[in-house]
C-alpha positions as a Markdown table, in Angstrom:
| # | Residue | x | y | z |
|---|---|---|---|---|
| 1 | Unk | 18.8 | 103.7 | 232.5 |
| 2 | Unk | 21.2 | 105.3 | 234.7 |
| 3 | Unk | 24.3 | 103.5 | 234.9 |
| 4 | Unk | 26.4 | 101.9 | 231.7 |
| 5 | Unk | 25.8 | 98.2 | 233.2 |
| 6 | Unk | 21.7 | 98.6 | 232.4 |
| 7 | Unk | 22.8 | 99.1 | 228.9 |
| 8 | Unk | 22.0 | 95.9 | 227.2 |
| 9 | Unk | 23.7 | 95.0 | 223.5 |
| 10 | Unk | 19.7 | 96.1 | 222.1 |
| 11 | Unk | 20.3 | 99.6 | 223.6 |
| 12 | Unk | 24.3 | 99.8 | 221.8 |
| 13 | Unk | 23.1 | 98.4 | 218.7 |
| 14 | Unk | 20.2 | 101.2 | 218.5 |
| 15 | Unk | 22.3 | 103.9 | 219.9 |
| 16 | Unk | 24.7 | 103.2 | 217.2 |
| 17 | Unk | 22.2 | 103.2 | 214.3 |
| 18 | Unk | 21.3 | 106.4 | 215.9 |
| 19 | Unk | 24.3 | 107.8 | 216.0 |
| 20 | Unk | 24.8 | 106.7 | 212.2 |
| 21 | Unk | 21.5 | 107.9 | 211.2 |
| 22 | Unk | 22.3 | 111.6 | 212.3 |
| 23 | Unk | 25.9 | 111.5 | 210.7 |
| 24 | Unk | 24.2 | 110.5 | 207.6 |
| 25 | Unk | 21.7 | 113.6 | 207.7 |
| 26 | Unk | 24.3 | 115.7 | 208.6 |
| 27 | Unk | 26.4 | 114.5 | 205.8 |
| 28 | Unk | 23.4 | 114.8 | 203.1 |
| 29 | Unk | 22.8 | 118.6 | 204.4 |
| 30 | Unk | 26.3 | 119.2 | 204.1 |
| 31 | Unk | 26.3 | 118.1 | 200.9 |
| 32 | Unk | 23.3 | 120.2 | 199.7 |
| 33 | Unk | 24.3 | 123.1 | 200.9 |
| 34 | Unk | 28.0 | 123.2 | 199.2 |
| 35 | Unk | 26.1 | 122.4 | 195.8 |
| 36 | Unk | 24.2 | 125.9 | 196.1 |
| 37 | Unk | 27.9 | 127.5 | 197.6 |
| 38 | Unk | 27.1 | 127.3 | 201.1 |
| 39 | Unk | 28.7 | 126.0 | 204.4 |
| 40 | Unk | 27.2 | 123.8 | 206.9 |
| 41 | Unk | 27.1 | 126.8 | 209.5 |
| 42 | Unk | 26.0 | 129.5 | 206.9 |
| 43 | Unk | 23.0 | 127.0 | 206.2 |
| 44 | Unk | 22.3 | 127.0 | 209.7 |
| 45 | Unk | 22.3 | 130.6 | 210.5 |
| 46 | Unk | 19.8 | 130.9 | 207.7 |
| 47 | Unk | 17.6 | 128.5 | 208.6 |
| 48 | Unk | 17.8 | 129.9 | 212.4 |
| 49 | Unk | 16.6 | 133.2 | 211.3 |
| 50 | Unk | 13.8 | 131.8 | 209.2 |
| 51 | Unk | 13.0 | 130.1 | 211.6 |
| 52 | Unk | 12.7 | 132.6 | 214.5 |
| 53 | Unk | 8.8 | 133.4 | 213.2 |
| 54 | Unk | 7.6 | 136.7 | 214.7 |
| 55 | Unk | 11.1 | 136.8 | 217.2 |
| 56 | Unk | 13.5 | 139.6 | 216.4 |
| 57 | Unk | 16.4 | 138.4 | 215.0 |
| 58 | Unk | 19.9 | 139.6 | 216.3 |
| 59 | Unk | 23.3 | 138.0 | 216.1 |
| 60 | Unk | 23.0 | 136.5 | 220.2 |
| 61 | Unk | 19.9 | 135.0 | 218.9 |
| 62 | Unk | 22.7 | 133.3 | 216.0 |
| 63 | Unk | 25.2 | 132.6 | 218.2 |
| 64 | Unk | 22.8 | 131.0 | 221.0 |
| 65 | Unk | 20.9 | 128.8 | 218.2 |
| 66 | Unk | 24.4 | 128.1 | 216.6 |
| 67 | Unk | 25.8 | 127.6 | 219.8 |
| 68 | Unk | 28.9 | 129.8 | 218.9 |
| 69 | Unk | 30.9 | 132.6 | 221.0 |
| 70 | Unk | 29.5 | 136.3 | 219.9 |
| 71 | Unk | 32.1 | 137.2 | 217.9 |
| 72 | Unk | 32.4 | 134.0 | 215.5 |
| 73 | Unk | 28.4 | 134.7 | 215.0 |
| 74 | Unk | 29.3 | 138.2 | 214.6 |
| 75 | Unk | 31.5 | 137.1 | 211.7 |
| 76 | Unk | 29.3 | 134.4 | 210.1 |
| 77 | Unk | 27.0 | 137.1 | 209.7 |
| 78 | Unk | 29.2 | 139.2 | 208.2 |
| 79 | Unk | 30.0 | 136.5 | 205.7 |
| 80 | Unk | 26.3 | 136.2 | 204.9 |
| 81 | Unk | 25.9 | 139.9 | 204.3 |
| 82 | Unk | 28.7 | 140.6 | 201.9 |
| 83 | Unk | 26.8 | 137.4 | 200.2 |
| 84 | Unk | 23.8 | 139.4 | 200.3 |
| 85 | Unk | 21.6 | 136.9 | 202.0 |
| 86 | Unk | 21.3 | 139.0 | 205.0 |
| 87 | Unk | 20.3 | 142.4 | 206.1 |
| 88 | Unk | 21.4 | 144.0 | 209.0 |
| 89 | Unk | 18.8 | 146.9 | 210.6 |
| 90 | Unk | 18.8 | 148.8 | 213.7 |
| 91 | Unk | 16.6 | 147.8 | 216.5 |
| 92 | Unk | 13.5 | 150.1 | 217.6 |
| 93 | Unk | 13.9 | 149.0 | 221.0 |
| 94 | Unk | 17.6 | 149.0 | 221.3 |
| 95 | Unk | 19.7 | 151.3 | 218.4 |
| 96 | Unk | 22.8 | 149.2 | 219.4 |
| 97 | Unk | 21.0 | 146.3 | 218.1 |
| 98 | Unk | 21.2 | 145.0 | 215.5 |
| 99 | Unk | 18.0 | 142.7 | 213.8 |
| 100 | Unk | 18.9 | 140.7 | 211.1 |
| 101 | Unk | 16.8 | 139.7 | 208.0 |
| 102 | Unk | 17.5 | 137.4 | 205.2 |
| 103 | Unk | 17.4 | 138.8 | 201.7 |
| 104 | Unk | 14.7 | 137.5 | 198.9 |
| 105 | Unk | 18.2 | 135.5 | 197.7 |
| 106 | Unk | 18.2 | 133.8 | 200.8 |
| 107 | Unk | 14.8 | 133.3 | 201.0 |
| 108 | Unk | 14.6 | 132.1 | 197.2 |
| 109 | Unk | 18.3 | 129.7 | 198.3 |
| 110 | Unk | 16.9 | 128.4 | 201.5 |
| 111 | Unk | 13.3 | 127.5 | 200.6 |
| 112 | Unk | 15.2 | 125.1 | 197.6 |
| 113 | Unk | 17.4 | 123.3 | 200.7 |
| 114 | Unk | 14.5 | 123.0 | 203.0 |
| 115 | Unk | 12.4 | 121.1 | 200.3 |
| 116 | Unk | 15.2 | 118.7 | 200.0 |
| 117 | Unk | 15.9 | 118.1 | 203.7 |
| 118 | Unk | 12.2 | 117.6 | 204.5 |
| 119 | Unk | 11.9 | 114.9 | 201.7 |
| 120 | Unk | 15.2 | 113.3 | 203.3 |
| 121 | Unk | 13.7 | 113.6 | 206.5 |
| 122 | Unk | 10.4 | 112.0 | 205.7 |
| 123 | Unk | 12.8 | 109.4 | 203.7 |
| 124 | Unk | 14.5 | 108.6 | 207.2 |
| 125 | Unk | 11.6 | 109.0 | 209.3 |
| 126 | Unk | 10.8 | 105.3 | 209.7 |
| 127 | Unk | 14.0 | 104.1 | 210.6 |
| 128 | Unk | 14.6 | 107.6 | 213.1 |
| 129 | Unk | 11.3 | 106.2 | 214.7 |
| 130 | Unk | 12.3 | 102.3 | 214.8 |
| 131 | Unk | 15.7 | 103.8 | 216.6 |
| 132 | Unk | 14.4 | 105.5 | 219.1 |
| 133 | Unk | 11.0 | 103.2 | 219.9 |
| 134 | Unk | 13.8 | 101.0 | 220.8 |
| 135 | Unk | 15.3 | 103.3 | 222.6 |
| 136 | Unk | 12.4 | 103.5 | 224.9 |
């Protein structure tokens, strides 16, 4: 499917309900996170450090997971300190590195969000794989 004239009205119709789809999870995670104080991005950055299971953790490692500039993931994790939900310590390797570390607050804040987004995934998963078997 190379050029727009392959596209038939099937592929639209599922790109569409695609499209809607990941608005609407967006929108739900959103949601979840400003009921527990959050933003979308400060979310994120949690759930990219989490995430990063036996990697060290360092603000690039934010920003390039975040896709952000350095200094915006520089203050993002700023934000998440003063909120204690992150801990900044020096790297072993490299003492102008800094590895982040989310707090037992975070831990405690983000295991409660990921509960709830898994359940909406698995909620959306059949319609998710409908879209995209059409899709080819």
């Amino acid at each position: 499917m190379a050029a727009a004239e392959e596209l038939t009205d099937d592929d639209y119709v599922a790109l569409a309900g695609f499209r809607h789809a990941l608005r609407q999870f967006l929108a739900f995670s959103e949601g979840r996170a400003a009921e527990r104080g959050l933003t979308p991005q400060q979310h994120q950055a949690l759930l990219a450090i989490r995430g990063a299971v036996g990697a060290p953790v360092s603000v690039g490692y934010v920003a390039d997971r975040l896709i952000l500039k350095p200094h915006s993931a520089t203050g993002l994790v700023d934000r998440l300190e003063a909120l204690d939900l992150v801990t900044r310590k020096p790297s072993p390797d490299d003492r102008r590195q800094a590895l982040l570390a989310l707090t037992p607050k975070a831990e405690a804040l983000l295991g409660q969000l990921s509960a709830t987004h898994r359940e909406e995934i698995k909620r959306l998963r059949p319609m998710l794989t409908e879209l995209l078997d059409r899709l080819g």
